[in-house]
SELUMFI-121087 format. One record per residue (C-alpha): residue number from 0; residue in one letter; x, y, z. Coordinates in steps of 0.1 Angstrom, whole numbers, plus 5000, padded with zeros to 4 digits. Each point is the difference from the previous one (the first is absolute). Layout:
% residues N
resi/resn/xx/yy/zz
NUM/A/X/Y/Z
...
% end
This chain:
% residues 726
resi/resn/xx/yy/zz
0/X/4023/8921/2597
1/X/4983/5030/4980
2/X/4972/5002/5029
3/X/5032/4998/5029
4/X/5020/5031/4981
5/X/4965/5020/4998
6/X/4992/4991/5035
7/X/5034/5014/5018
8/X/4999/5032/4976
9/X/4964/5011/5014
10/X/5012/4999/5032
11/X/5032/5015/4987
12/X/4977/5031/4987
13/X/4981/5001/5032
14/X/5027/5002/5021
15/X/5013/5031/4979
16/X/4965/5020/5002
17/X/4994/5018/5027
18/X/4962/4996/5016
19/X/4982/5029/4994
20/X/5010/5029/5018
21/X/4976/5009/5035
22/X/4989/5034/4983
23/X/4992/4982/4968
24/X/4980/4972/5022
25/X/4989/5026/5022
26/X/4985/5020/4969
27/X/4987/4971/4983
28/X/4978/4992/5030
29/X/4984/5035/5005
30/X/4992/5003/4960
31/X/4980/4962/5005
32/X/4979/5019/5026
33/X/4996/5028/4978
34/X/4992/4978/4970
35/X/4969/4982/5020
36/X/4982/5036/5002
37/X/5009/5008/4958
38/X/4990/4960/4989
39/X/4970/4988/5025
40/X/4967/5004/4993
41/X/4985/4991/5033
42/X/5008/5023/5028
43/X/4975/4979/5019
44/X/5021/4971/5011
45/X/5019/4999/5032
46/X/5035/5012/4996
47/X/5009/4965/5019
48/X/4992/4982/4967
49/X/5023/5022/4982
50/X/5040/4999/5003
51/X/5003/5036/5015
52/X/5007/4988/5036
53/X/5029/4981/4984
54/X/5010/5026/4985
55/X/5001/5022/5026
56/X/5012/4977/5026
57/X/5032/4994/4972
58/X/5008/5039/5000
59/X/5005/4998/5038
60/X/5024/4974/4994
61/X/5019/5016/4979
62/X/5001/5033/5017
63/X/5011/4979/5031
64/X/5026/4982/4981
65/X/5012/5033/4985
66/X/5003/5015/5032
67/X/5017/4972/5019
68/X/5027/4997/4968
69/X/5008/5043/5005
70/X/5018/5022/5026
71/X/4978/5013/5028
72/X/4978/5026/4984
73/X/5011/4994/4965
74/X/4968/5004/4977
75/X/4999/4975/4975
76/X/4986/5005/4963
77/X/4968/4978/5011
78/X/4993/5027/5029
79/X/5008/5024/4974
80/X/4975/4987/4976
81/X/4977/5000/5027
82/X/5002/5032/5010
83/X/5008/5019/4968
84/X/4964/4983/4982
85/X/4982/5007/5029
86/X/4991/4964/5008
87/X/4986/5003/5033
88/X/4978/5030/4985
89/X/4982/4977/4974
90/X/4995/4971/5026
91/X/4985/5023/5023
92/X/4975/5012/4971
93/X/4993/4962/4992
94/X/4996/4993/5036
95/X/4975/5029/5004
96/X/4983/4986/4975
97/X/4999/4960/5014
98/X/5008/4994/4963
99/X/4995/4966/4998
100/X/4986/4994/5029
101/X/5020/4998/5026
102/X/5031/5022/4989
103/X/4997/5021/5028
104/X/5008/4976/5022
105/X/5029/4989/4977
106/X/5013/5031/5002
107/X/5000/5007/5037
108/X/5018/4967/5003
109/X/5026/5014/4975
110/X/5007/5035/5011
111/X/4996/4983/5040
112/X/5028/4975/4985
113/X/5021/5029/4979
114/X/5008/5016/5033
115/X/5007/4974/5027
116/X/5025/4984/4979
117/X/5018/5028/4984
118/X/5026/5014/5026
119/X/5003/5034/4978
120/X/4977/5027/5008
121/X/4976/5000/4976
122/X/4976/5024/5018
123/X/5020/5032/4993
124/X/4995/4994/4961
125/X/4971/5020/4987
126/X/4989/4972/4975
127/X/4996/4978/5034
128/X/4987/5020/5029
129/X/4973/5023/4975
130/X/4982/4962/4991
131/X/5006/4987/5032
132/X/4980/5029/5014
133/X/4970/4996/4977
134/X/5001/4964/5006
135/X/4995/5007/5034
136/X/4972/5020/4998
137/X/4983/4971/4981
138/X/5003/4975/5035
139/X/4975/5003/5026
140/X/4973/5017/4969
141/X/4977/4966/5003
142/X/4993/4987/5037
143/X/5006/4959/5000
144/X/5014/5007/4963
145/X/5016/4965/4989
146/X/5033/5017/5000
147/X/5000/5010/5033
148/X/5030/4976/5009
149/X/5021/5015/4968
150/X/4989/5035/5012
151/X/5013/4997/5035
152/X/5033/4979/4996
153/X/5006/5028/4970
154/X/4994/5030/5026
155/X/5020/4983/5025
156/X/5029/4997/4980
157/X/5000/5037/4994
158/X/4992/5009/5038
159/X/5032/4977/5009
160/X/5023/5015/4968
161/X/4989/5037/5017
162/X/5009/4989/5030
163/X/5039/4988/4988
164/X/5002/5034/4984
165/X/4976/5025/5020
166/X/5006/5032/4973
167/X/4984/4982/4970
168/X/4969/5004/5018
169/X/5001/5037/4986
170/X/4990/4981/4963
171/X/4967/4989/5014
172/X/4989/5033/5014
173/X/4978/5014/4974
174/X/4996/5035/5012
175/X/4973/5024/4981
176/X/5020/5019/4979
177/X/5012/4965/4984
178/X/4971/4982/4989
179/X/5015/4968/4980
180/X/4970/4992/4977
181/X/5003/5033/4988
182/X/5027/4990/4983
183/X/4989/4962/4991
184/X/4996/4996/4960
185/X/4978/4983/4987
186/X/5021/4979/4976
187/X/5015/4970/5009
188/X/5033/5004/5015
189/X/5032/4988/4976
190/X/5004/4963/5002
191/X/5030/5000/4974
192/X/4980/4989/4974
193/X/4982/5016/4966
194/X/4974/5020/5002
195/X/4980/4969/4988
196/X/5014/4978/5025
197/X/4982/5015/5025
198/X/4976/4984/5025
199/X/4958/5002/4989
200/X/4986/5032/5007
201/X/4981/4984/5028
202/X/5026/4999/5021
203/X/5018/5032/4994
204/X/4966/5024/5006
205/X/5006/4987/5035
206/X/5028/5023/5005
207/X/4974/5031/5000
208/X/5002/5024/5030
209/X/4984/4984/5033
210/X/4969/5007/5014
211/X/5013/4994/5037
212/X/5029/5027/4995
213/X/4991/5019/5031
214/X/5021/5033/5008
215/X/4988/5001/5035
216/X/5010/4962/5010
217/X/5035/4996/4977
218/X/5017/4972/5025
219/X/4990/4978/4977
220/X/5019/4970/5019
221/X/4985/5007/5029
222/X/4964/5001/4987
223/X/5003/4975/4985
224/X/5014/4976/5031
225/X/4971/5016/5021
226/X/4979/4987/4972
227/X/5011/4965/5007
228/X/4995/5003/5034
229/X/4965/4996/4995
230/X/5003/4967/4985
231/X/4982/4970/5015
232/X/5030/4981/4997
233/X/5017/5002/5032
234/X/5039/4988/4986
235/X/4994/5035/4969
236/X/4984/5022/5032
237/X/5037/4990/5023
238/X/5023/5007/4968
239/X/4980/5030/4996
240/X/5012/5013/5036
241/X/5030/4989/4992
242/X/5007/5020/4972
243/X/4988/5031/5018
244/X/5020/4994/5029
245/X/5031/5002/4978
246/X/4989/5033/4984
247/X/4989/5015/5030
248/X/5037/4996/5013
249/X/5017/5015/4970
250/X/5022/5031/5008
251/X/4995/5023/4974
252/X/4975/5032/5017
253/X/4979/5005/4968
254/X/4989/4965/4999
255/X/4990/5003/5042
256/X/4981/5033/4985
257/X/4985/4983/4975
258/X/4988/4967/5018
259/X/4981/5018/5020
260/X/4986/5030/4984
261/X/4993/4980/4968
262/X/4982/4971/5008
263/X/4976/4984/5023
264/X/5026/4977/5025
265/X/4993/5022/5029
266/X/4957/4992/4987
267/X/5006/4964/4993
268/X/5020/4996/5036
269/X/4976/5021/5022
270/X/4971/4986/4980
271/X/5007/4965/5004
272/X/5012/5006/5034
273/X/4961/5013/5008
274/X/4984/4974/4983
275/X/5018/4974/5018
276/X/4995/5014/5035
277/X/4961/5005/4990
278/X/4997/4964/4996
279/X/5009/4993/5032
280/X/4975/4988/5024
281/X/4986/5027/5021
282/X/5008/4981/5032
283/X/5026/4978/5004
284/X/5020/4983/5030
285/X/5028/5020/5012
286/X/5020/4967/5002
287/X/4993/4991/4966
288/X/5014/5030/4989
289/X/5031/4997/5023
290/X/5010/4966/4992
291/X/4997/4999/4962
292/X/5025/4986/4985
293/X/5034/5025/4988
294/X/4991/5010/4963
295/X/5018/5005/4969
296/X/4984/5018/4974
297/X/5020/4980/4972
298/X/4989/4962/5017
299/X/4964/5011/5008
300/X/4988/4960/4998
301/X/4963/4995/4992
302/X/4983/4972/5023
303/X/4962/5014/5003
304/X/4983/4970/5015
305/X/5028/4996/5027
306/X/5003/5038/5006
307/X/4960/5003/5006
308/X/5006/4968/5027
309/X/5019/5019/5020
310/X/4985/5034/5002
311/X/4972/5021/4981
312/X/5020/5019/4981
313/X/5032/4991/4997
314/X/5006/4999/4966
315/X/4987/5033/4995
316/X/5024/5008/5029
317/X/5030/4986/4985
318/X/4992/5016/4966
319/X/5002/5035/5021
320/X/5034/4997/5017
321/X/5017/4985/4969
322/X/4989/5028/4978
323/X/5011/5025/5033
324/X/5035/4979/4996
325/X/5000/5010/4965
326/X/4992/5037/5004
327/X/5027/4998/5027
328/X/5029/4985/4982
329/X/4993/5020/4973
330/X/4998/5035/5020
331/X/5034/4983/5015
332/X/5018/4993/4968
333/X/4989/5033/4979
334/X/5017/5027/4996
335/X/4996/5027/5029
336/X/4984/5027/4981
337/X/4972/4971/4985
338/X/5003/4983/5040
339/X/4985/5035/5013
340/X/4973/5005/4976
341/X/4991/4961/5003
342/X/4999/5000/5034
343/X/4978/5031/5005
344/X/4973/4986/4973
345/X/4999/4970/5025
346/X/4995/5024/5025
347/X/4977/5019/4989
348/X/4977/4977/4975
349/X/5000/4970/5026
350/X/5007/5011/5031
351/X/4984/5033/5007
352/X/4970/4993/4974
353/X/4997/4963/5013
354/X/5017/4991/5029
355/X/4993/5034/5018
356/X/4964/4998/5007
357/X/5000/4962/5010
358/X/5022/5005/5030
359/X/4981/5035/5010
360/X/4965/4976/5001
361/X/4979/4996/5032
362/X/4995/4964/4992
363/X/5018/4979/5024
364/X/5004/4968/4975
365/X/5008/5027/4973
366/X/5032/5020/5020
367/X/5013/4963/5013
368/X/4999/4987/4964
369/X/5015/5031/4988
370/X/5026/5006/5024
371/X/5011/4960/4998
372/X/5005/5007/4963
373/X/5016/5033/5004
374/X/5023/4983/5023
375/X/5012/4972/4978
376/X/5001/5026/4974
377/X/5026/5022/5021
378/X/5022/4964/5006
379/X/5002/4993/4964
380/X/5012/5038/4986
381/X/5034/5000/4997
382/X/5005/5027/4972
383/X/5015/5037/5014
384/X/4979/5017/4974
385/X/4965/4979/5010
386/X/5009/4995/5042
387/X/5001/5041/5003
388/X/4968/5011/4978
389/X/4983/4973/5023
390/X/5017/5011/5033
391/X/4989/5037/4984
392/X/4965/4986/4998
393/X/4998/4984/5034
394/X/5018/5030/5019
395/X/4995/5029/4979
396/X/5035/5018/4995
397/X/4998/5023/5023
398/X/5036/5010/5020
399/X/4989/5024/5027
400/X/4997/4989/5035
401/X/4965/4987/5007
402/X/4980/5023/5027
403/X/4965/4983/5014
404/X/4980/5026/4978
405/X/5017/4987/4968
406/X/4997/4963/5002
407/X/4968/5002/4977
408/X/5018/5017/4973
409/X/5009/4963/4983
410/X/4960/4980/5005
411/X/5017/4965/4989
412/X/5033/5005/5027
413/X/4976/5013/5024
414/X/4973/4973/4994
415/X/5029/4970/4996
416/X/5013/5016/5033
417/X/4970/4996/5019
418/X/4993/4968/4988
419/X/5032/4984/5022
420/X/4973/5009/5028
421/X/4965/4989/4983
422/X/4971/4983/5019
423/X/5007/4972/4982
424/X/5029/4979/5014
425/X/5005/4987/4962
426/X/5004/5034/4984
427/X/5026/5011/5028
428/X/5018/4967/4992
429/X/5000/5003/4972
430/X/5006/5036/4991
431/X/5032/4998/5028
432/X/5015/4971/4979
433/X/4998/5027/4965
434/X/5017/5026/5021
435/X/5028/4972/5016
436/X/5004/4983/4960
437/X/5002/5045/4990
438/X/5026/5009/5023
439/X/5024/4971/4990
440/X/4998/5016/4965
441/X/5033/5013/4987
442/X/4982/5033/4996
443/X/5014/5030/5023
444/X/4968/5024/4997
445/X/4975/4968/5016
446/X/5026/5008/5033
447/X/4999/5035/4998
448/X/4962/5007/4995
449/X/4986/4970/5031
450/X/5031/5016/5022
451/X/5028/5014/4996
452/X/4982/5034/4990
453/X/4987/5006/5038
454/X/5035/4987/5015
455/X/5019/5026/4979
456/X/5004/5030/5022
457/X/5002/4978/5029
458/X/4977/5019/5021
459/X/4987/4969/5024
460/X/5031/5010/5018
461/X/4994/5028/5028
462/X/5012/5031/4992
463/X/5005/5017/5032
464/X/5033/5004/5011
465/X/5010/4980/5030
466/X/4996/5029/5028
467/X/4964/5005/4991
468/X/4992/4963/5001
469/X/4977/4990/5027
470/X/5022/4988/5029
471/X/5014/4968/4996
472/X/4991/4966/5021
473/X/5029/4977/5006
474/X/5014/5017/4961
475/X/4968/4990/4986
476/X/4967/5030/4998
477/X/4973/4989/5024
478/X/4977/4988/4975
479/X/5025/4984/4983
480/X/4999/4960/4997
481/X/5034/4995/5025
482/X/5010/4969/4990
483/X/5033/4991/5023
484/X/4974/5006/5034
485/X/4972/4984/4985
486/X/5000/4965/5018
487/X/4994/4982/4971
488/X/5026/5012/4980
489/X/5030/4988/5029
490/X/5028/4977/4992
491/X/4979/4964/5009
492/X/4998/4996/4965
493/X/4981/4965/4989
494/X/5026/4977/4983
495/X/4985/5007/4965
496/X/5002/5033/5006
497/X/5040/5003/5005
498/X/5018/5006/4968
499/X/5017/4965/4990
500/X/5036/5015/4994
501/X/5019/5029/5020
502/X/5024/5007/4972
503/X/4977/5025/4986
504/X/5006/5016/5036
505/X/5030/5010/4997
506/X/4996/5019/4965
507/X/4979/5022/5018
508/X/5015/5028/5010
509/X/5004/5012/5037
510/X/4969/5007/5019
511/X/4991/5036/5006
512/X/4973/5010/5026
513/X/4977/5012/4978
514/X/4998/4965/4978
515/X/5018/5026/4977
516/X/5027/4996/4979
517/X/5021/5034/4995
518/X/4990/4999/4966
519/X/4966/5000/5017
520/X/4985/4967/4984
521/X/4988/4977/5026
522/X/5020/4970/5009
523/X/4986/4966/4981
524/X/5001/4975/5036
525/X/4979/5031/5011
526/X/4974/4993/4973
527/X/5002/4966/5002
528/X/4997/4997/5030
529/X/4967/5024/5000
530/X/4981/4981/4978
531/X/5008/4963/5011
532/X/4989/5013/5035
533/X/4969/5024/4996
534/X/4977/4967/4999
535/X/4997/4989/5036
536/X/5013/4966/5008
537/X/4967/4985/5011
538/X/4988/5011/4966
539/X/5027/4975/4982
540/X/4999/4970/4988
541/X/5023/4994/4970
542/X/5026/4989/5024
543/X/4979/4970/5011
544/X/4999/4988/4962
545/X/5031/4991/4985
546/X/5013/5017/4963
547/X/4983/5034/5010
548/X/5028/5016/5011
549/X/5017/5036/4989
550/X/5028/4986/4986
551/X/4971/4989/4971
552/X/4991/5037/4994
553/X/5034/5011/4998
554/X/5007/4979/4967
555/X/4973/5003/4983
556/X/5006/5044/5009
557/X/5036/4994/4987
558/X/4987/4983/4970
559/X/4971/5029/4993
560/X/5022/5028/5009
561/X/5021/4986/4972
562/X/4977/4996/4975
563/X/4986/5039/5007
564/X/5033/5017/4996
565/X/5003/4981/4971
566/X/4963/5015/4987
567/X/5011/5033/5011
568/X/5039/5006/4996
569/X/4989/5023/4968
570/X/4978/5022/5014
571/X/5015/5036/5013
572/X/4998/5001/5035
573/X/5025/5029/5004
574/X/5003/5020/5026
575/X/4980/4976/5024
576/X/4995/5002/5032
577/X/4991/5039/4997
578/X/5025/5013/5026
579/X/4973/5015/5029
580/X/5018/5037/4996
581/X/4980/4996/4965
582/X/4966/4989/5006
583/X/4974/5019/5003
584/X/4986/4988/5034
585/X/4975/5030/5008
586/X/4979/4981/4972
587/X/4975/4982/5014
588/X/5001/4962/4998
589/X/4981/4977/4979
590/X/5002/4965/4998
591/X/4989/4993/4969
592/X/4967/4987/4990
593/X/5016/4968/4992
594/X/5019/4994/5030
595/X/4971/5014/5022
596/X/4976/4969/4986
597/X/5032/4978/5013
598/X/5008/5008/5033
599/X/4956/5008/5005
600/X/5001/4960/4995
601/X/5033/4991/5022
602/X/4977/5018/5024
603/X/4979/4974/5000
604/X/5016/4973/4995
605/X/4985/4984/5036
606/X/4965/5002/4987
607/X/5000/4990/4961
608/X/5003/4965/4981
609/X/5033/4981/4997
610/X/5002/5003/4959
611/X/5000/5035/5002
612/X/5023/5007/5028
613/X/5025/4977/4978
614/X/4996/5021/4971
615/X/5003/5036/5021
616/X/5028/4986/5014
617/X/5014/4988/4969
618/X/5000/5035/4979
619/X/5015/5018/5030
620/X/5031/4974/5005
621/X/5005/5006/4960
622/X/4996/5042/5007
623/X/5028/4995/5026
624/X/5025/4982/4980
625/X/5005/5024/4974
626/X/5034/5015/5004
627/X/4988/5035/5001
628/X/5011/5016/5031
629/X/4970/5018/5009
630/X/4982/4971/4999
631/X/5026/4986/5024
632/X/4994/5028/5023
633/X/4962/5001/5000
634/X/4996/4966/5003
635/X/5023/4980/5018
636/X/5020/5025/5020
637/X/4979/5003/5036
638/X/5017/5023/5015
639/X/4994/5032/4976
640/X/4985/5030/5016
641/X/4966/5001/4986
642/X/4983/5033/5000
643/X/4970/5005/5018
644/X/4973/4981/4981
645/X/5017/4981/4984
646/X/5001/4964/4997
647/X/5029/4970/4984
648/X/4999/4969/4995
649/X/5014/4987/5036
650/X/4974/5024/5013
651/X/4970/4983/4986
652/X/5016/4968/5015
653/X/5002/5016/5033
654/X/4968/5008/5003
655/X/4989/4966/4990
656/X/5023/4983/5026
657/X/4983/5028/5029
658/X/4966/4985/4985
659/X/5013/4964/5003
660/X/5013/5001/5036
661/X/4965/5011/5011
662/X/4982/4977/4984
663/X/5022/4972/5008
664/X/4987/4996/5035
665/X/4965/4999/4991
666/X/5003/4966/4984
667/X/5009/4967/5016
668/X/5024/4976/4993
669/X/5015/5028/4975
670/X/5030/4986/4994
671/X/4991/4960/4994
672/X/4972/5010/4976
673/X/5029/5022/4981
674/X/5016/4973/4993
675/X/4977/4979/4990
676/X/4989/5024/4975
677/X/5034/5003/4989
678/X/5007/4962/4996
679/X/4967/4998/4981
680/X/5006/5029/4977
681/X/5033/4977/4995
682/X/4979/4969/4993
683/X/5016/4981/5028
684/X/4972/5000/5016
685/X/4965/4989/4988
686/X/4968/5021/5001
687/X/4983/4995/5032
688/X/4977/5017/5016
689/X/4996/5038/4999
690/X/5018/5022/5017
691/X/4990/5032/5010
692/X/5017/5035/4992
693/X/5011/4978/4974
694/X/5011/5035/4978
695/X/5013/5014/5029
696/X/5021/4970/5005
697/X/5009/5000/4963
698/X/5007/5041/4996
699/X/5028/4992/5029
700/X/5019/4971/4987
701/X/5001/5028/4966
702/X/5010/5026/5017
703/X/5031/4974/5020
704/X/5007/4988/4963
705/X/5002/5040/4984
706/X/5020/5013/5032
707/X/5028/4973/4993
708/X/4995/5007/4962
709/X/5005/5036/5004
710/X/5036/4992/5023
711/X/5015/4980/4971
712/X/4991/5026/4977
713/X/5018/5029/5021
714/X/5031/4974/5009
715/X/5002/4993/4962
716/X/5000/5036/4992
717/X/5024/5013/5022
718/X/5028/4971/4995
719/X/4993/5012/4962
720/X/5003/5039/5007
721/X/5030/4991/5022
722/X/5018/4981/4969
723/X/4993/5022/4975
724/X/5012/5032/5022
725/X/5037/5011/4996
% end
């Protein structure tokens, strides 16, 4: 009975007495820790035989707790007690230390704990962000140090609390005139215990000044995380980049300044950049290089024995244009001050120093190599920052109109230039397919420097006024290409060659004598018209092979069209076309050095290889459908009034046509061998026995193929005009 009555009043008293209060607990803990330094004798032991990391994984419990139990950013008296006795300050000493072993990674695991799980901002409070600092300068000291893990997951956890709150970043700029271990005493900081309660003077010496306090480099976050990016653990070496990519993109000006001014990113970028590039092979196939799989810098997946059965080099290749993707994304996502600077070290370091003299080589492997690589390099840019220091690099930045005396002035333009006509088939290929992947760029100065420059002024038109022209042959000037008496530009259109709809007829507005509209544009069915028909109908033979048609072209130019406005609908084209009355036609006219190269090789597009025609062929259809009305003029209108000397595109093709119908007679059976060639290229047919004029045969069905090509593009374009127009 005695026993039962004592019984029910214990649990009588427990009931009544509260458990100990959190700061009590909360106190209790830190003071065990504190106690191991005053009591042990042997500092040798691993701290993981001791009870700190209970004790410290407790206080986050309770600080948790405390928090979850108070209103949004209430302090509690445990954060209190932490901050007032300078908690963090004495871990950091003991964690400088590694007394006992290990406690520096015990603490990075605390203070990286502390602030993911506490909501309040912790960083503003001197007593946190002064030993969060100089425990940052300790990660990334040691390279493969055991803590490497703690020291990256800590850093990260500051990069991402910057990032919520961009101004604290100001607390971890340590500019010259504030030199924090200046200021560090050498006693241990206040724990909230007697003087003779503090921890063994082992551990406290570690709070002297330290050595690595640098006044030059004080982005101590960022050293550090470019520290780590030399790890040979890839998984530290991606949260490294990770880390910098969030502080890269922080607002705040000074920290921009600071990034780079103040340490080496723009040296470890550029540097790594070069190193990886160096390790390429020095030849390499141009399909290789092509067809490489998409990278991402963050999923760069390691497979070496597999990589080297594919191709030589391939790892090595991957390596390159994830690291590329990196310095892209990172140009991309920082702010624009640091996105300039960045993006001119890449220029300069890697592709002037590096890249430069590579594609200026007279080795044949060398510049194909080279320019295969370049070429991937230009598809993968993305960055605004990175694409125009390397469109500066490949083009120079000059704005002037180009003359034929000043085409030199930029050796790598000129020298890329000349390479779309090299005596290597290869080399023009491939150098035509970098200029058709540059002028899809969504970069307005690549435009302006190839062409628009020469087209500005206008000045392919004639200026003489219409009295002084030479006299006029059935409207047309007697040297003039007169396409309505021209035989084989009459109305017995082929049946591929007829539009497959009249609707677009009657948009057109009424005919005028002069194939001129009053606003003095030429009339589209007029266009049309002149390209589907300038290729003689015994030189045709997509209409013997079904799925060949225009109607093809057309959708494919509606869907292109599309996709350039879309590229271009932010660059200032204002005050285009330049009204005549404001040109300055007296100036002579140039071409362009770029354009020149072009329409040298439409020239002969009879008498060179099939690949190469296709790729000629290719950059001008992407030149003429860009929505820039001088480029709709030049290139696709054939009725413009060229001045003497002159030449457009549809003049080229004229003159190709004139060569055509004289040689056409010199070859039997023209017409059956066309189209065997043609259902052959097609692979309905299988290879046979050779044919001659075989790239004669193949430079017309092109030239059929680019005509239609070119009147889809000036349909599209004028239905688009017409739309858009009030």
């Amino acid at each position: 009975m005695f026993s039962k009555f004592t019984s029910i009043l214990q649990h009588a008293v427990e009931a009544l007495a509260p458990s100990l209060p959190l700061q009590e607990d909360f106190v209790y803990h830190w003071k065990a820790i504190t106690h191991y330094y005053i009591e042990t004798s042997d500092d040798k032991a691993p701290v993981t035989d001791t009870n700190i990391p209970s004790h410290l994984e407790q206080m986050l419990d309770i600080l948790t707790q405390e928090e979850g139990e108070r209103e949004s950013g209430e302090t509690g008296p445990c954060m209190e007690y932490l901050l007032h006795h300078k908690i963090l300050e004495t871990l950091y000493t003991l964690g400088k230390a590694d007394c006992p072993p290990g406690m520096r990674q015990q603490v990075l695991t605390f203070y990286t704990k502390l602030l993911a799980h506490i909501r309040q901002p912790l960083l503003p409070h001197i007593n946190v962000h002064r030993p969060v600092q100089k425990l940052i300068r300790l990660c990334g000291e040691v390279l493969a140090a055991p803590t490497e893990n703690e020291e990256i997951q800590f850093l990260c956890i500051v990069c991402a609390k910057l990032k919520q709150d961009p101004y604290l970043v100001n607390f971890f700029l340590e500019v010259n005139s504030c030199d924090f271990s200046s200021k560090e005493s050498v006693v241990a900081p206040d724990t909230g215990q007697t003087p003779t309660e503090q921890p063994s003077a082992a551990a406290a010496s570690a709070s002297s000044p330290p050595s690595n306090n640098n006044n030059t480099n004080n982005y101590n976050l960022v050293s550090s995380l470019l520290n780590l990016t030399k790890s040979p653990d890839g998984r530290i070496v991606v949260k490294a980049c990770e880390g910098l990519m969030l502080l890269v993109s922080l607002p705040e000006p000074s920290a921009a300044k600071c990034l780079t001014e103040n340490t080496e990113l723009c040296q470890l970028l550029t540097d790594r950049l070069v190193s990886f590039y160096q390790a390429l092979p020095q030849s390499m196939d141009p399909l290789d290089i092509e067809t490489v799989e998409s990278v991402n810098w963050g999923l760069d997946v390691y497979n070496l024995k597999e990589d080297a059965a594919v191709f030589t080099g391939k790892r090595a290749l991957i390596s390159f244009l994830s690291w590329l993707d990196y310095c892209d994304q990172l140009i991309k996502e920082a702010h624009k001050s640091a996105a300039v600077v960045m993006a001119k070290a890449v220029r300069e370091r890697f592709f002037v120093a590096v890249m430069e003299p590579q594609l200026m080589q007279t080795s044949e492997v060398g510049i194909l190599t080279s320019t295969a690589l370049l070429n991937r390099i230009i598809r993968q840019v993305t960055s605004e920052a990175l694409l125009l220091q390397m469109v500066y690099f490949l083009l120079g930045e000059e704005r002037d109109a180009e003359t034929a005396a000043t085409i030199t002035n930029d050796p790598l333009r000129h020298r890329l230039i000349e390479h779309c006509d090299h005596l290597s088939d290869e080399i023009s290929i491939m150098t035509l397919r970098l200029f058709e992947q540059l002028i899809q760029k969504p970069e307005q100065h690549i435009l302006h420097s190839l062409v628009l420059r020469s087209l500005e002024e206008r000045n392919y038109q004639e200026n003489k006024p219409q009295e002084e022209r030479e006299p006029l042959e059935n409207g047309q000037p007697h040297d003039a290409v007169d396409l309505e008496e021209d035989p084989m530009f009459g109305d017995d259109l082929s049946p591929d060659s007829r539009l497959s709809g009249s609707d677009w007829l009657s948009s057109s507005p009424p005919q005028s004598p002069d194939h001129m509209r009053p606003d003095g544009k030429t009339e589209v069915h007029k266009i049309v018209n002149s390209f589907l028909c300038l290729v003689p109908d015994e030189a045709k033979s997509s209409y013997h092979v079904e799925g060949t048609g225009y109607d093809t072209y057309l959708r494919d130019a509606h869907r292109q069209f599309r996709d350039y406005c879309g590229v271009c609908q932010r660059w200032d084209w204002r005050g285009h076309p330049k009204p005549l009355e404001k040109c300055d036609l007296e100036l002579p006219f140039y071409e362009g050095h770029f354009l020149k190269v072009l329409f040298d090789r439409m020239g002969r597009i009879l008498d060179q290889p099939y690949d190469v025609n296709l790729q000629v062929t290719a950059v001008l259809s992407k030149l003429s459908l860009l929505p820039h009305p001088h480029l709709n003029e030049y290139l696709l209108d054939p009725y413009i009034n060229l001045a003497p000397g002159c030449r457009s595109l549809f003049s080229v093709i004229v003159r190709v046509v004139g060569d055509l119908m004289l040689r056409i007679h010199r070859i039997p059976d023209f017409t059956p061998k066309l189209l065997l060639v043609r259902k052959r290229l097609l692979g309905l047919e299988p290879e046979g026995i050779t044919i001659d004029h075989m790239t004669l045969l193949e430079g017309v069905i092109v030239l059929e193929e680019f005509c239609k090509e070119l009147a889809a593009i000036a349909f599209v374009k004028y239905h688009a005009a017409a739309s858009s127009s009030p």
